[in-house]
C-alpha positions in Angstrom: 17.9 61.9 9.2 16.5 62.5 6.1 14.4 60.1 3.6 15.5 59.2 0.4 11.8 60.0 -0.8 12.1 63.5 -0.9 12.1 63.6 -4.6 9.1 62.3 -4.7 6.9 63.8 -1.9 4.7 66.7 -2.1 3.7 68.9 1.4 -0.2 69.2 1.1 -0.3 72.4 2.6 -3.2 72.3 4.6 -4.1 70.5 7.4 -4.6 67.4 6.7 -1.5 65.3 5.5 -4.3 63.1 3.4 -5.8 66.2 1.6 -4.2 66.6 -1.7 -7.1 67.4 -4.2 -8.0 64.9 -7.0 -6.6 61.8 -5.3 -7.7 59.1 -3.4 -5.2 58.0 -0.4 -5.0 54.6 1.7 -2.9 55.0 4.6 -1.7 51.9 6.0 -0.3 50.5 9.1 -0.8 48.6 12.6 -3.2 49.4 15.2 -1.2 48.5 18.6 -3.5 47.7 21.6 -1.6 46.1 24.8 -2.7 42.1 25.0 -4.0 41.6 21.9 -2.5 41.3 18.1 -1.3 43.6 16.3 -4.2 44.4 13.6 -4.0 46.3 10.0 -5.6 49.6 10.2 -5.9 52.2 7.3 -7.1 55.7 7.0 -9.0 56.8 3.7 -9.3 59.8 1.9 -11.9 59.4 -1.0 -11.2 61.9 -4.3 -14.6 62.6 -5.1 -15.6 63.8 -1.5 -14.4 65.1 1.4 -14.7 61.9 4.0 -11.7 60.7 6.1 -12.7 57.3 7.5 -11.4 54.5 9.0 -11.2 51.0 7.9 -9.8 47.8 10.8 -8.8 44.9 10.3 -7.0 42.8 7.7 -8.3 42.3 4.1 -10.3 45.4 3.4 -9.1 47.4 1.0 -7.7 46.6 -2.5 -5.3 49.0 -2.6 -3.2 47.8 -6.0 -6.5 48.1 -7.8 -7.0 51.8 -6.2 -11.0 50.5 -5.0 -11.1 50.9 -1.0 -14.0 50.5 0.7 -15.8 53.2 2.8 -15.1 52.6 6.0 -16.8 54.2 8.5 -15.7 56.3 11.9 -13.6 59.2 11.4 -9.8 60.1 11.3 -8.7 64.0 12.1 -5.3 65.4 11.9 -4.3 68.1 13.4 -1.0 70.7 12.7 0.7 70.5 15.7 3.0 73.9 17.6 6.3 72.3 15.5 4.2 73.2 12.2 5.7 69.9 10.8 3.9 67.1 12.8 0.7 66.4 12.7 -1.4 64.8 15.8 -4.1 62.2 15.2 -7.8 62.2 16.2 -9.6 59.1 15.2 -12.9 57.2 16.2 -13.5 53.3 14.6 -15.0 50.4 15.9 -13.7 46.4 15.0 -17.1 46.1 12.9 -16.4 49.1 10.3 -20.0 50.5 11.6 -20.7 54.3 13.0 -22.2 53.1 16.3 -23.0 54.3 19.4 -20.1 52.0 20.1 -17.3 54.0 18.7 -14.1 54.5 20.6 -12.3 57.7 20.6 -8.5 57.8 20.3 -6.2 60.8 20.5 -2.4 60.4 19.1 0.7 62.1 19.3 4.0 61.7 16.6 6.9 59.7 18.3 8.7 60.0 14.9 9.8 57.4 12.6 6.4 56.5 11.5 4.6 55.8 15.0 2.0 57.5 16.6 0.9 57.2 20.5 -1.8 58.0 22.8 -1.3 60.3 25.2 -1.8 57.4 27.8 1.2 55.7 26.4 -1.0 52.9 25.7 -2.7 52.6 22.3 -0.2 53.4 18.8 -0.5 53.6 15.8 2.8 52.4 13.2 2.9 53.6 9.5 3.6 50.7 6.9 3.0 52.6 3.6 1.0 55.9 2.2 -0.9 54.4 -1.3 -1.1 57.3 -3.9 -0.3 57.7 -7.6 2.7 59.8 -7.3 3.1 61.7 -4.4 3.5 61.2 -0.9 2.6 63.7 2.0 6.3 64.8 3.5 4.7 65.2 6.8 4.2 61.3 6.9 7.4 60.4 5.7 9.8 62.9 7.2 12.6 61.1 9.7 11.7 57.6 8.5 15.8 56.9 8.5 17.9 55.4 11.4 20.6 57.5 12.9 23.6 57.5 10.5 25.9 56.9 13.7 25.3 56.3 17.3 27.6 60.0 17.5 24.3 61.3 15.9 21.8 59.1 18.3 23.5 60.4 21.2 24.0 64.0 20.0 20.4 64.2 19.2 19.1 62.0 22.3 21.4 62.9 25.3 21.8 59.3 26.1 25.6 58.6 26.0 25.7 54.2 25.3 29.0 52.7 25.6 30.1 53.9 21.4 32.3 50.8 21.8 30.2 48.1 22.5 27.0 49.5 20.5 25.4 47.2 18.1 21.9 48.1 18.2 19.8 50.5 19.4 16.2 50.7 19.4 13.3 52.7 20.5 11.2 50.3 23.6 7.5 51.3 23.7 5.8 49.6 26.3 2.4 50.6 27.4 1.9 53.4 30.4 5.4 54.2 30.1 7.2 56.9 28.1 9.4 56.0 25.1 12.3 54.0 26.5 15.9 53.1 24.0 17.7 50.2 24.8 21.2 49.0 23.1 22.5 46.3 22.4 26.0 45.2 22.6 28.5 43.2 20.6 29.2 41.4 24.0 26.0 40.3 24.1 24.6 42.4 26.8 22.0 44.9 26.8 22.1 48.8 28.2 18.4 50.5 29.3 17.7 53.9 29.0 14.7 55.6 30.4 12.6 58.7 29.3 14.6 60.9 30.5 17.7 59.5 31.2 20.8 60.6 30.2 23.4 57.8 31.7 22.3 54.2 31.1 21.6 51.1 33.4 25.0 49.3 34.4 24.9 46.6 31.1 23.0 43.2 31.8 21.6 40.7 30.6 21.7 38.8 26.9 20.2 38.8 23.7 20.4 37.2 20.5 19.1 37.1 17.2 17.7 34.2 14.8 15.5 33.6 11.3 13.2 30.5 11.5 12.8 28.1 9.1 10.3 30.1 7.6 12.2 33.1 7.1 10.7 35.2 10.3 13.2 37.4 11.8 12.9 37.1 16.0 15.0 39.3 18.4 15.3 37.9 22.0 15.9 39.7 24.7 16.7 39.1 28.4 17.6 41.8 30.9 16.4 43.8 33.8 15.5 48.0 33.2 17.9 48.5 36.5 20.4 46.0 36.3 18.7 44.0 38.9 19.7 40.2 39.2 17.4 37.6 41.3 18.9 35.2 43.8 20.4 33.3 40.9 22.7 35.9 39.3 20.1 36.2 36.1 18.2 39.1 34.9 15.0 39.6 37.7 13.1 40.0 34.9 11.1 38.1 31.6 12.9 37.2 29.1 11.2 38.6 25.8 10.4 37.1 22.5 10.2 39.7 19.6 9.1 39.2 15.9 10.0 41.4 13.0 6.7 42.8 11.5 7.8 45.6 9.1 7.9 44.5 5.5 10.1 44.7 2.9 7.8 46.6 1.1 7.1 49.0 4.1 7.9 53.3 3.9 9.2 52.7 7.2 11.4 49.4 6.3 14.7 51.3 7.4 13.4 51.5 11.0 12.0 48.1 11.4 9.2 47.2 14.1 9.8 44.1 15.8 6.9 43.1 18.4 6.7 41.3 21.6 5.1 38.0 20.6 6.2 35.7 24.1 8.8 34.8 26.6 10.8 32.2 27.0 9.5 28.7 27.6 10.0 27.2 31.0 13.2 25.4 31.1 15.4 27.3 28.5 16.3 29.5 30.3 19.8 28.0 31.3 19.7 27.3 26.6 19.9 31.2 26.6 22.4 32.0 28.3 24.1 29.5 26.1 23.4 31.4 23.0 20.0 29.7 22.2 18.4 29.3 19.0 15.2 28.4 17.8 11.3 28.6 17.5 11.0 26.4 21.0 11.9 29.0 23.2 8.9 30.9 22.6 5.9 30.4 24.3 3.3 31.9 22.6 0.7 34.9 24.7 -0.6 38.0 24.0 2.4 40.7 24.8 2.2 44.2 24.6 5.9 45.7 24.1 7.0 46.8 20.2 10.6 48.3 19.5 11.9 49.9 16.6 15.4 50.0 15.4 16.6 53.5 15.4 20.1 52.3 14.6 22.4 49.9 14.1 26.0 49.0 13.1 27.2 48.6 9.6 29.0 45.6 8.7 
């Protein structure tokens, strides 16, 4: 799984991924938190000092003119046993202040550009690494899907059905460990837990659809186990997912898609039917993300 931008990216060496003497880095991305949105988050590294700060929230910092603001807080990153992954320390608080009020966070590397807290509850996802010319390898390394789903399962242990695998992606829902769930050109879904080696019996629907706007949404319907309720469907939520990576993105090969709602009531029978369109959401805050680790060629 290697990135295309090895040519251009430099190993710092040290250890910090954002120390690289003589520049000044933005690192950029989305602060997960479970029932609330998604939020812009970046991590500074000024040239003419030695401060690693935080700055949250959208809008504040100019990164095409190289002028980012302070910030405030703290970001440490730590070389981890591997000696190729880093860990994450950082403190920050909504109003870009050092206060008493300060919450701590420590995350570990999931790979692919997402970092979690040890809680499975809090992440971190990488959108892009702002430099002149160089970008730090130990940001950027694995930011590629699988090349096949031979390769997913040789590297994973989980054997999917090769013959019915459309898309696989990486579920990351909060309190739980990293989860990978496929979907199939039947239209069906397969579960896979941490762990687990043989998936859930197939279940379940999904579907995909662009708005009028142009926003990508994944929808999903299918129960972790198989289960079904009384009325033969899915004894689960249906869920409502919205791409969020960006064309632009270091990570755009392994897009982010995040839970943005379930189905409205009613559609539910529409679904099954292959339904599409921006009515079967019903907007709340969510908490689930998934990344797509990879998926078939056409």
């Amino acid at each position: 799984m290697a990135t295309p931008m090895d040519v251009q990216t430099t190993e710092c060496g040290s250890s910090c991924p954002l120390l690289v003497e003589g520049e000044t880095i933005a690192v950029s991305g989305m602060w997960m938190s479970p029932g609330k949105d998604a939020v812009p988050i970046h991590f500074i590294r000024h040239a003419e000092n030695e401060g690693f700060r935080v700055v949250f929230g959208p809008g504040q910092v100019d990164v095409e003119n190289e002028a980012p603001v302070r910030g405030a807080g703290f970001q440490i990153w730590t070389l981890l046993d591997t000696g190729t992954s880093y860990g994450l320390g950082l403190g920050f608080h909504h109003s870009n202040t050092t206060t008493e009020m300060i919450k701590t966070h420590w995350l570990v590397p999931m790979g692919c550009g997402v970092w979690r807290s040890s809680d499975n509850y809090n992440a971190f996802v990488l959108h892009d690494v702002y430099m002149h010319s160089k970008v730090p390898r130990s940001l950027t390394e694995n930011l590629q899907q699988y090349k096949s789903i031979q390769e997913f399962q040789d590297h994973t242990g989980i054997e999917f059905d090769n013959e019915k695998a459309k898309i696989v992606m990486k579920w990351f829902a909060p309190e739980k460990k990293v989860a990978y769930v496929c979907l199939q050109n039947n239209e069906s879904v397969q579960y896979a837990g941490a762990g687990t080696r043989t998936p859930s019996v197939a279940n379940g629907c999904w579907d995909y659809y662009t708005d009028l706007e142009g926003k990508e949404f994944l929808l999903t319907w299918f129960h972790y186990l198989g289960e079904r309720n009384s009325e033969g469907r899915p004894a689960a939520e249906p869920t409502v997912l919205q791409k969020v990576s960006e064309a632009s993105s270091v990570v755009e090969h392994v897009p982010v898609y995040r839970a943005v709602g379930t189905l409205a009531k009613g559609v539910e029978h529409a679904m099954v039917k292959k339904f599409n369109g921006a009515d079967a959401m019903r907007m709340k805050n969510w908490h689930v993300f998934v990344q797509v680790v990879w998926q078939l060629q056409k």
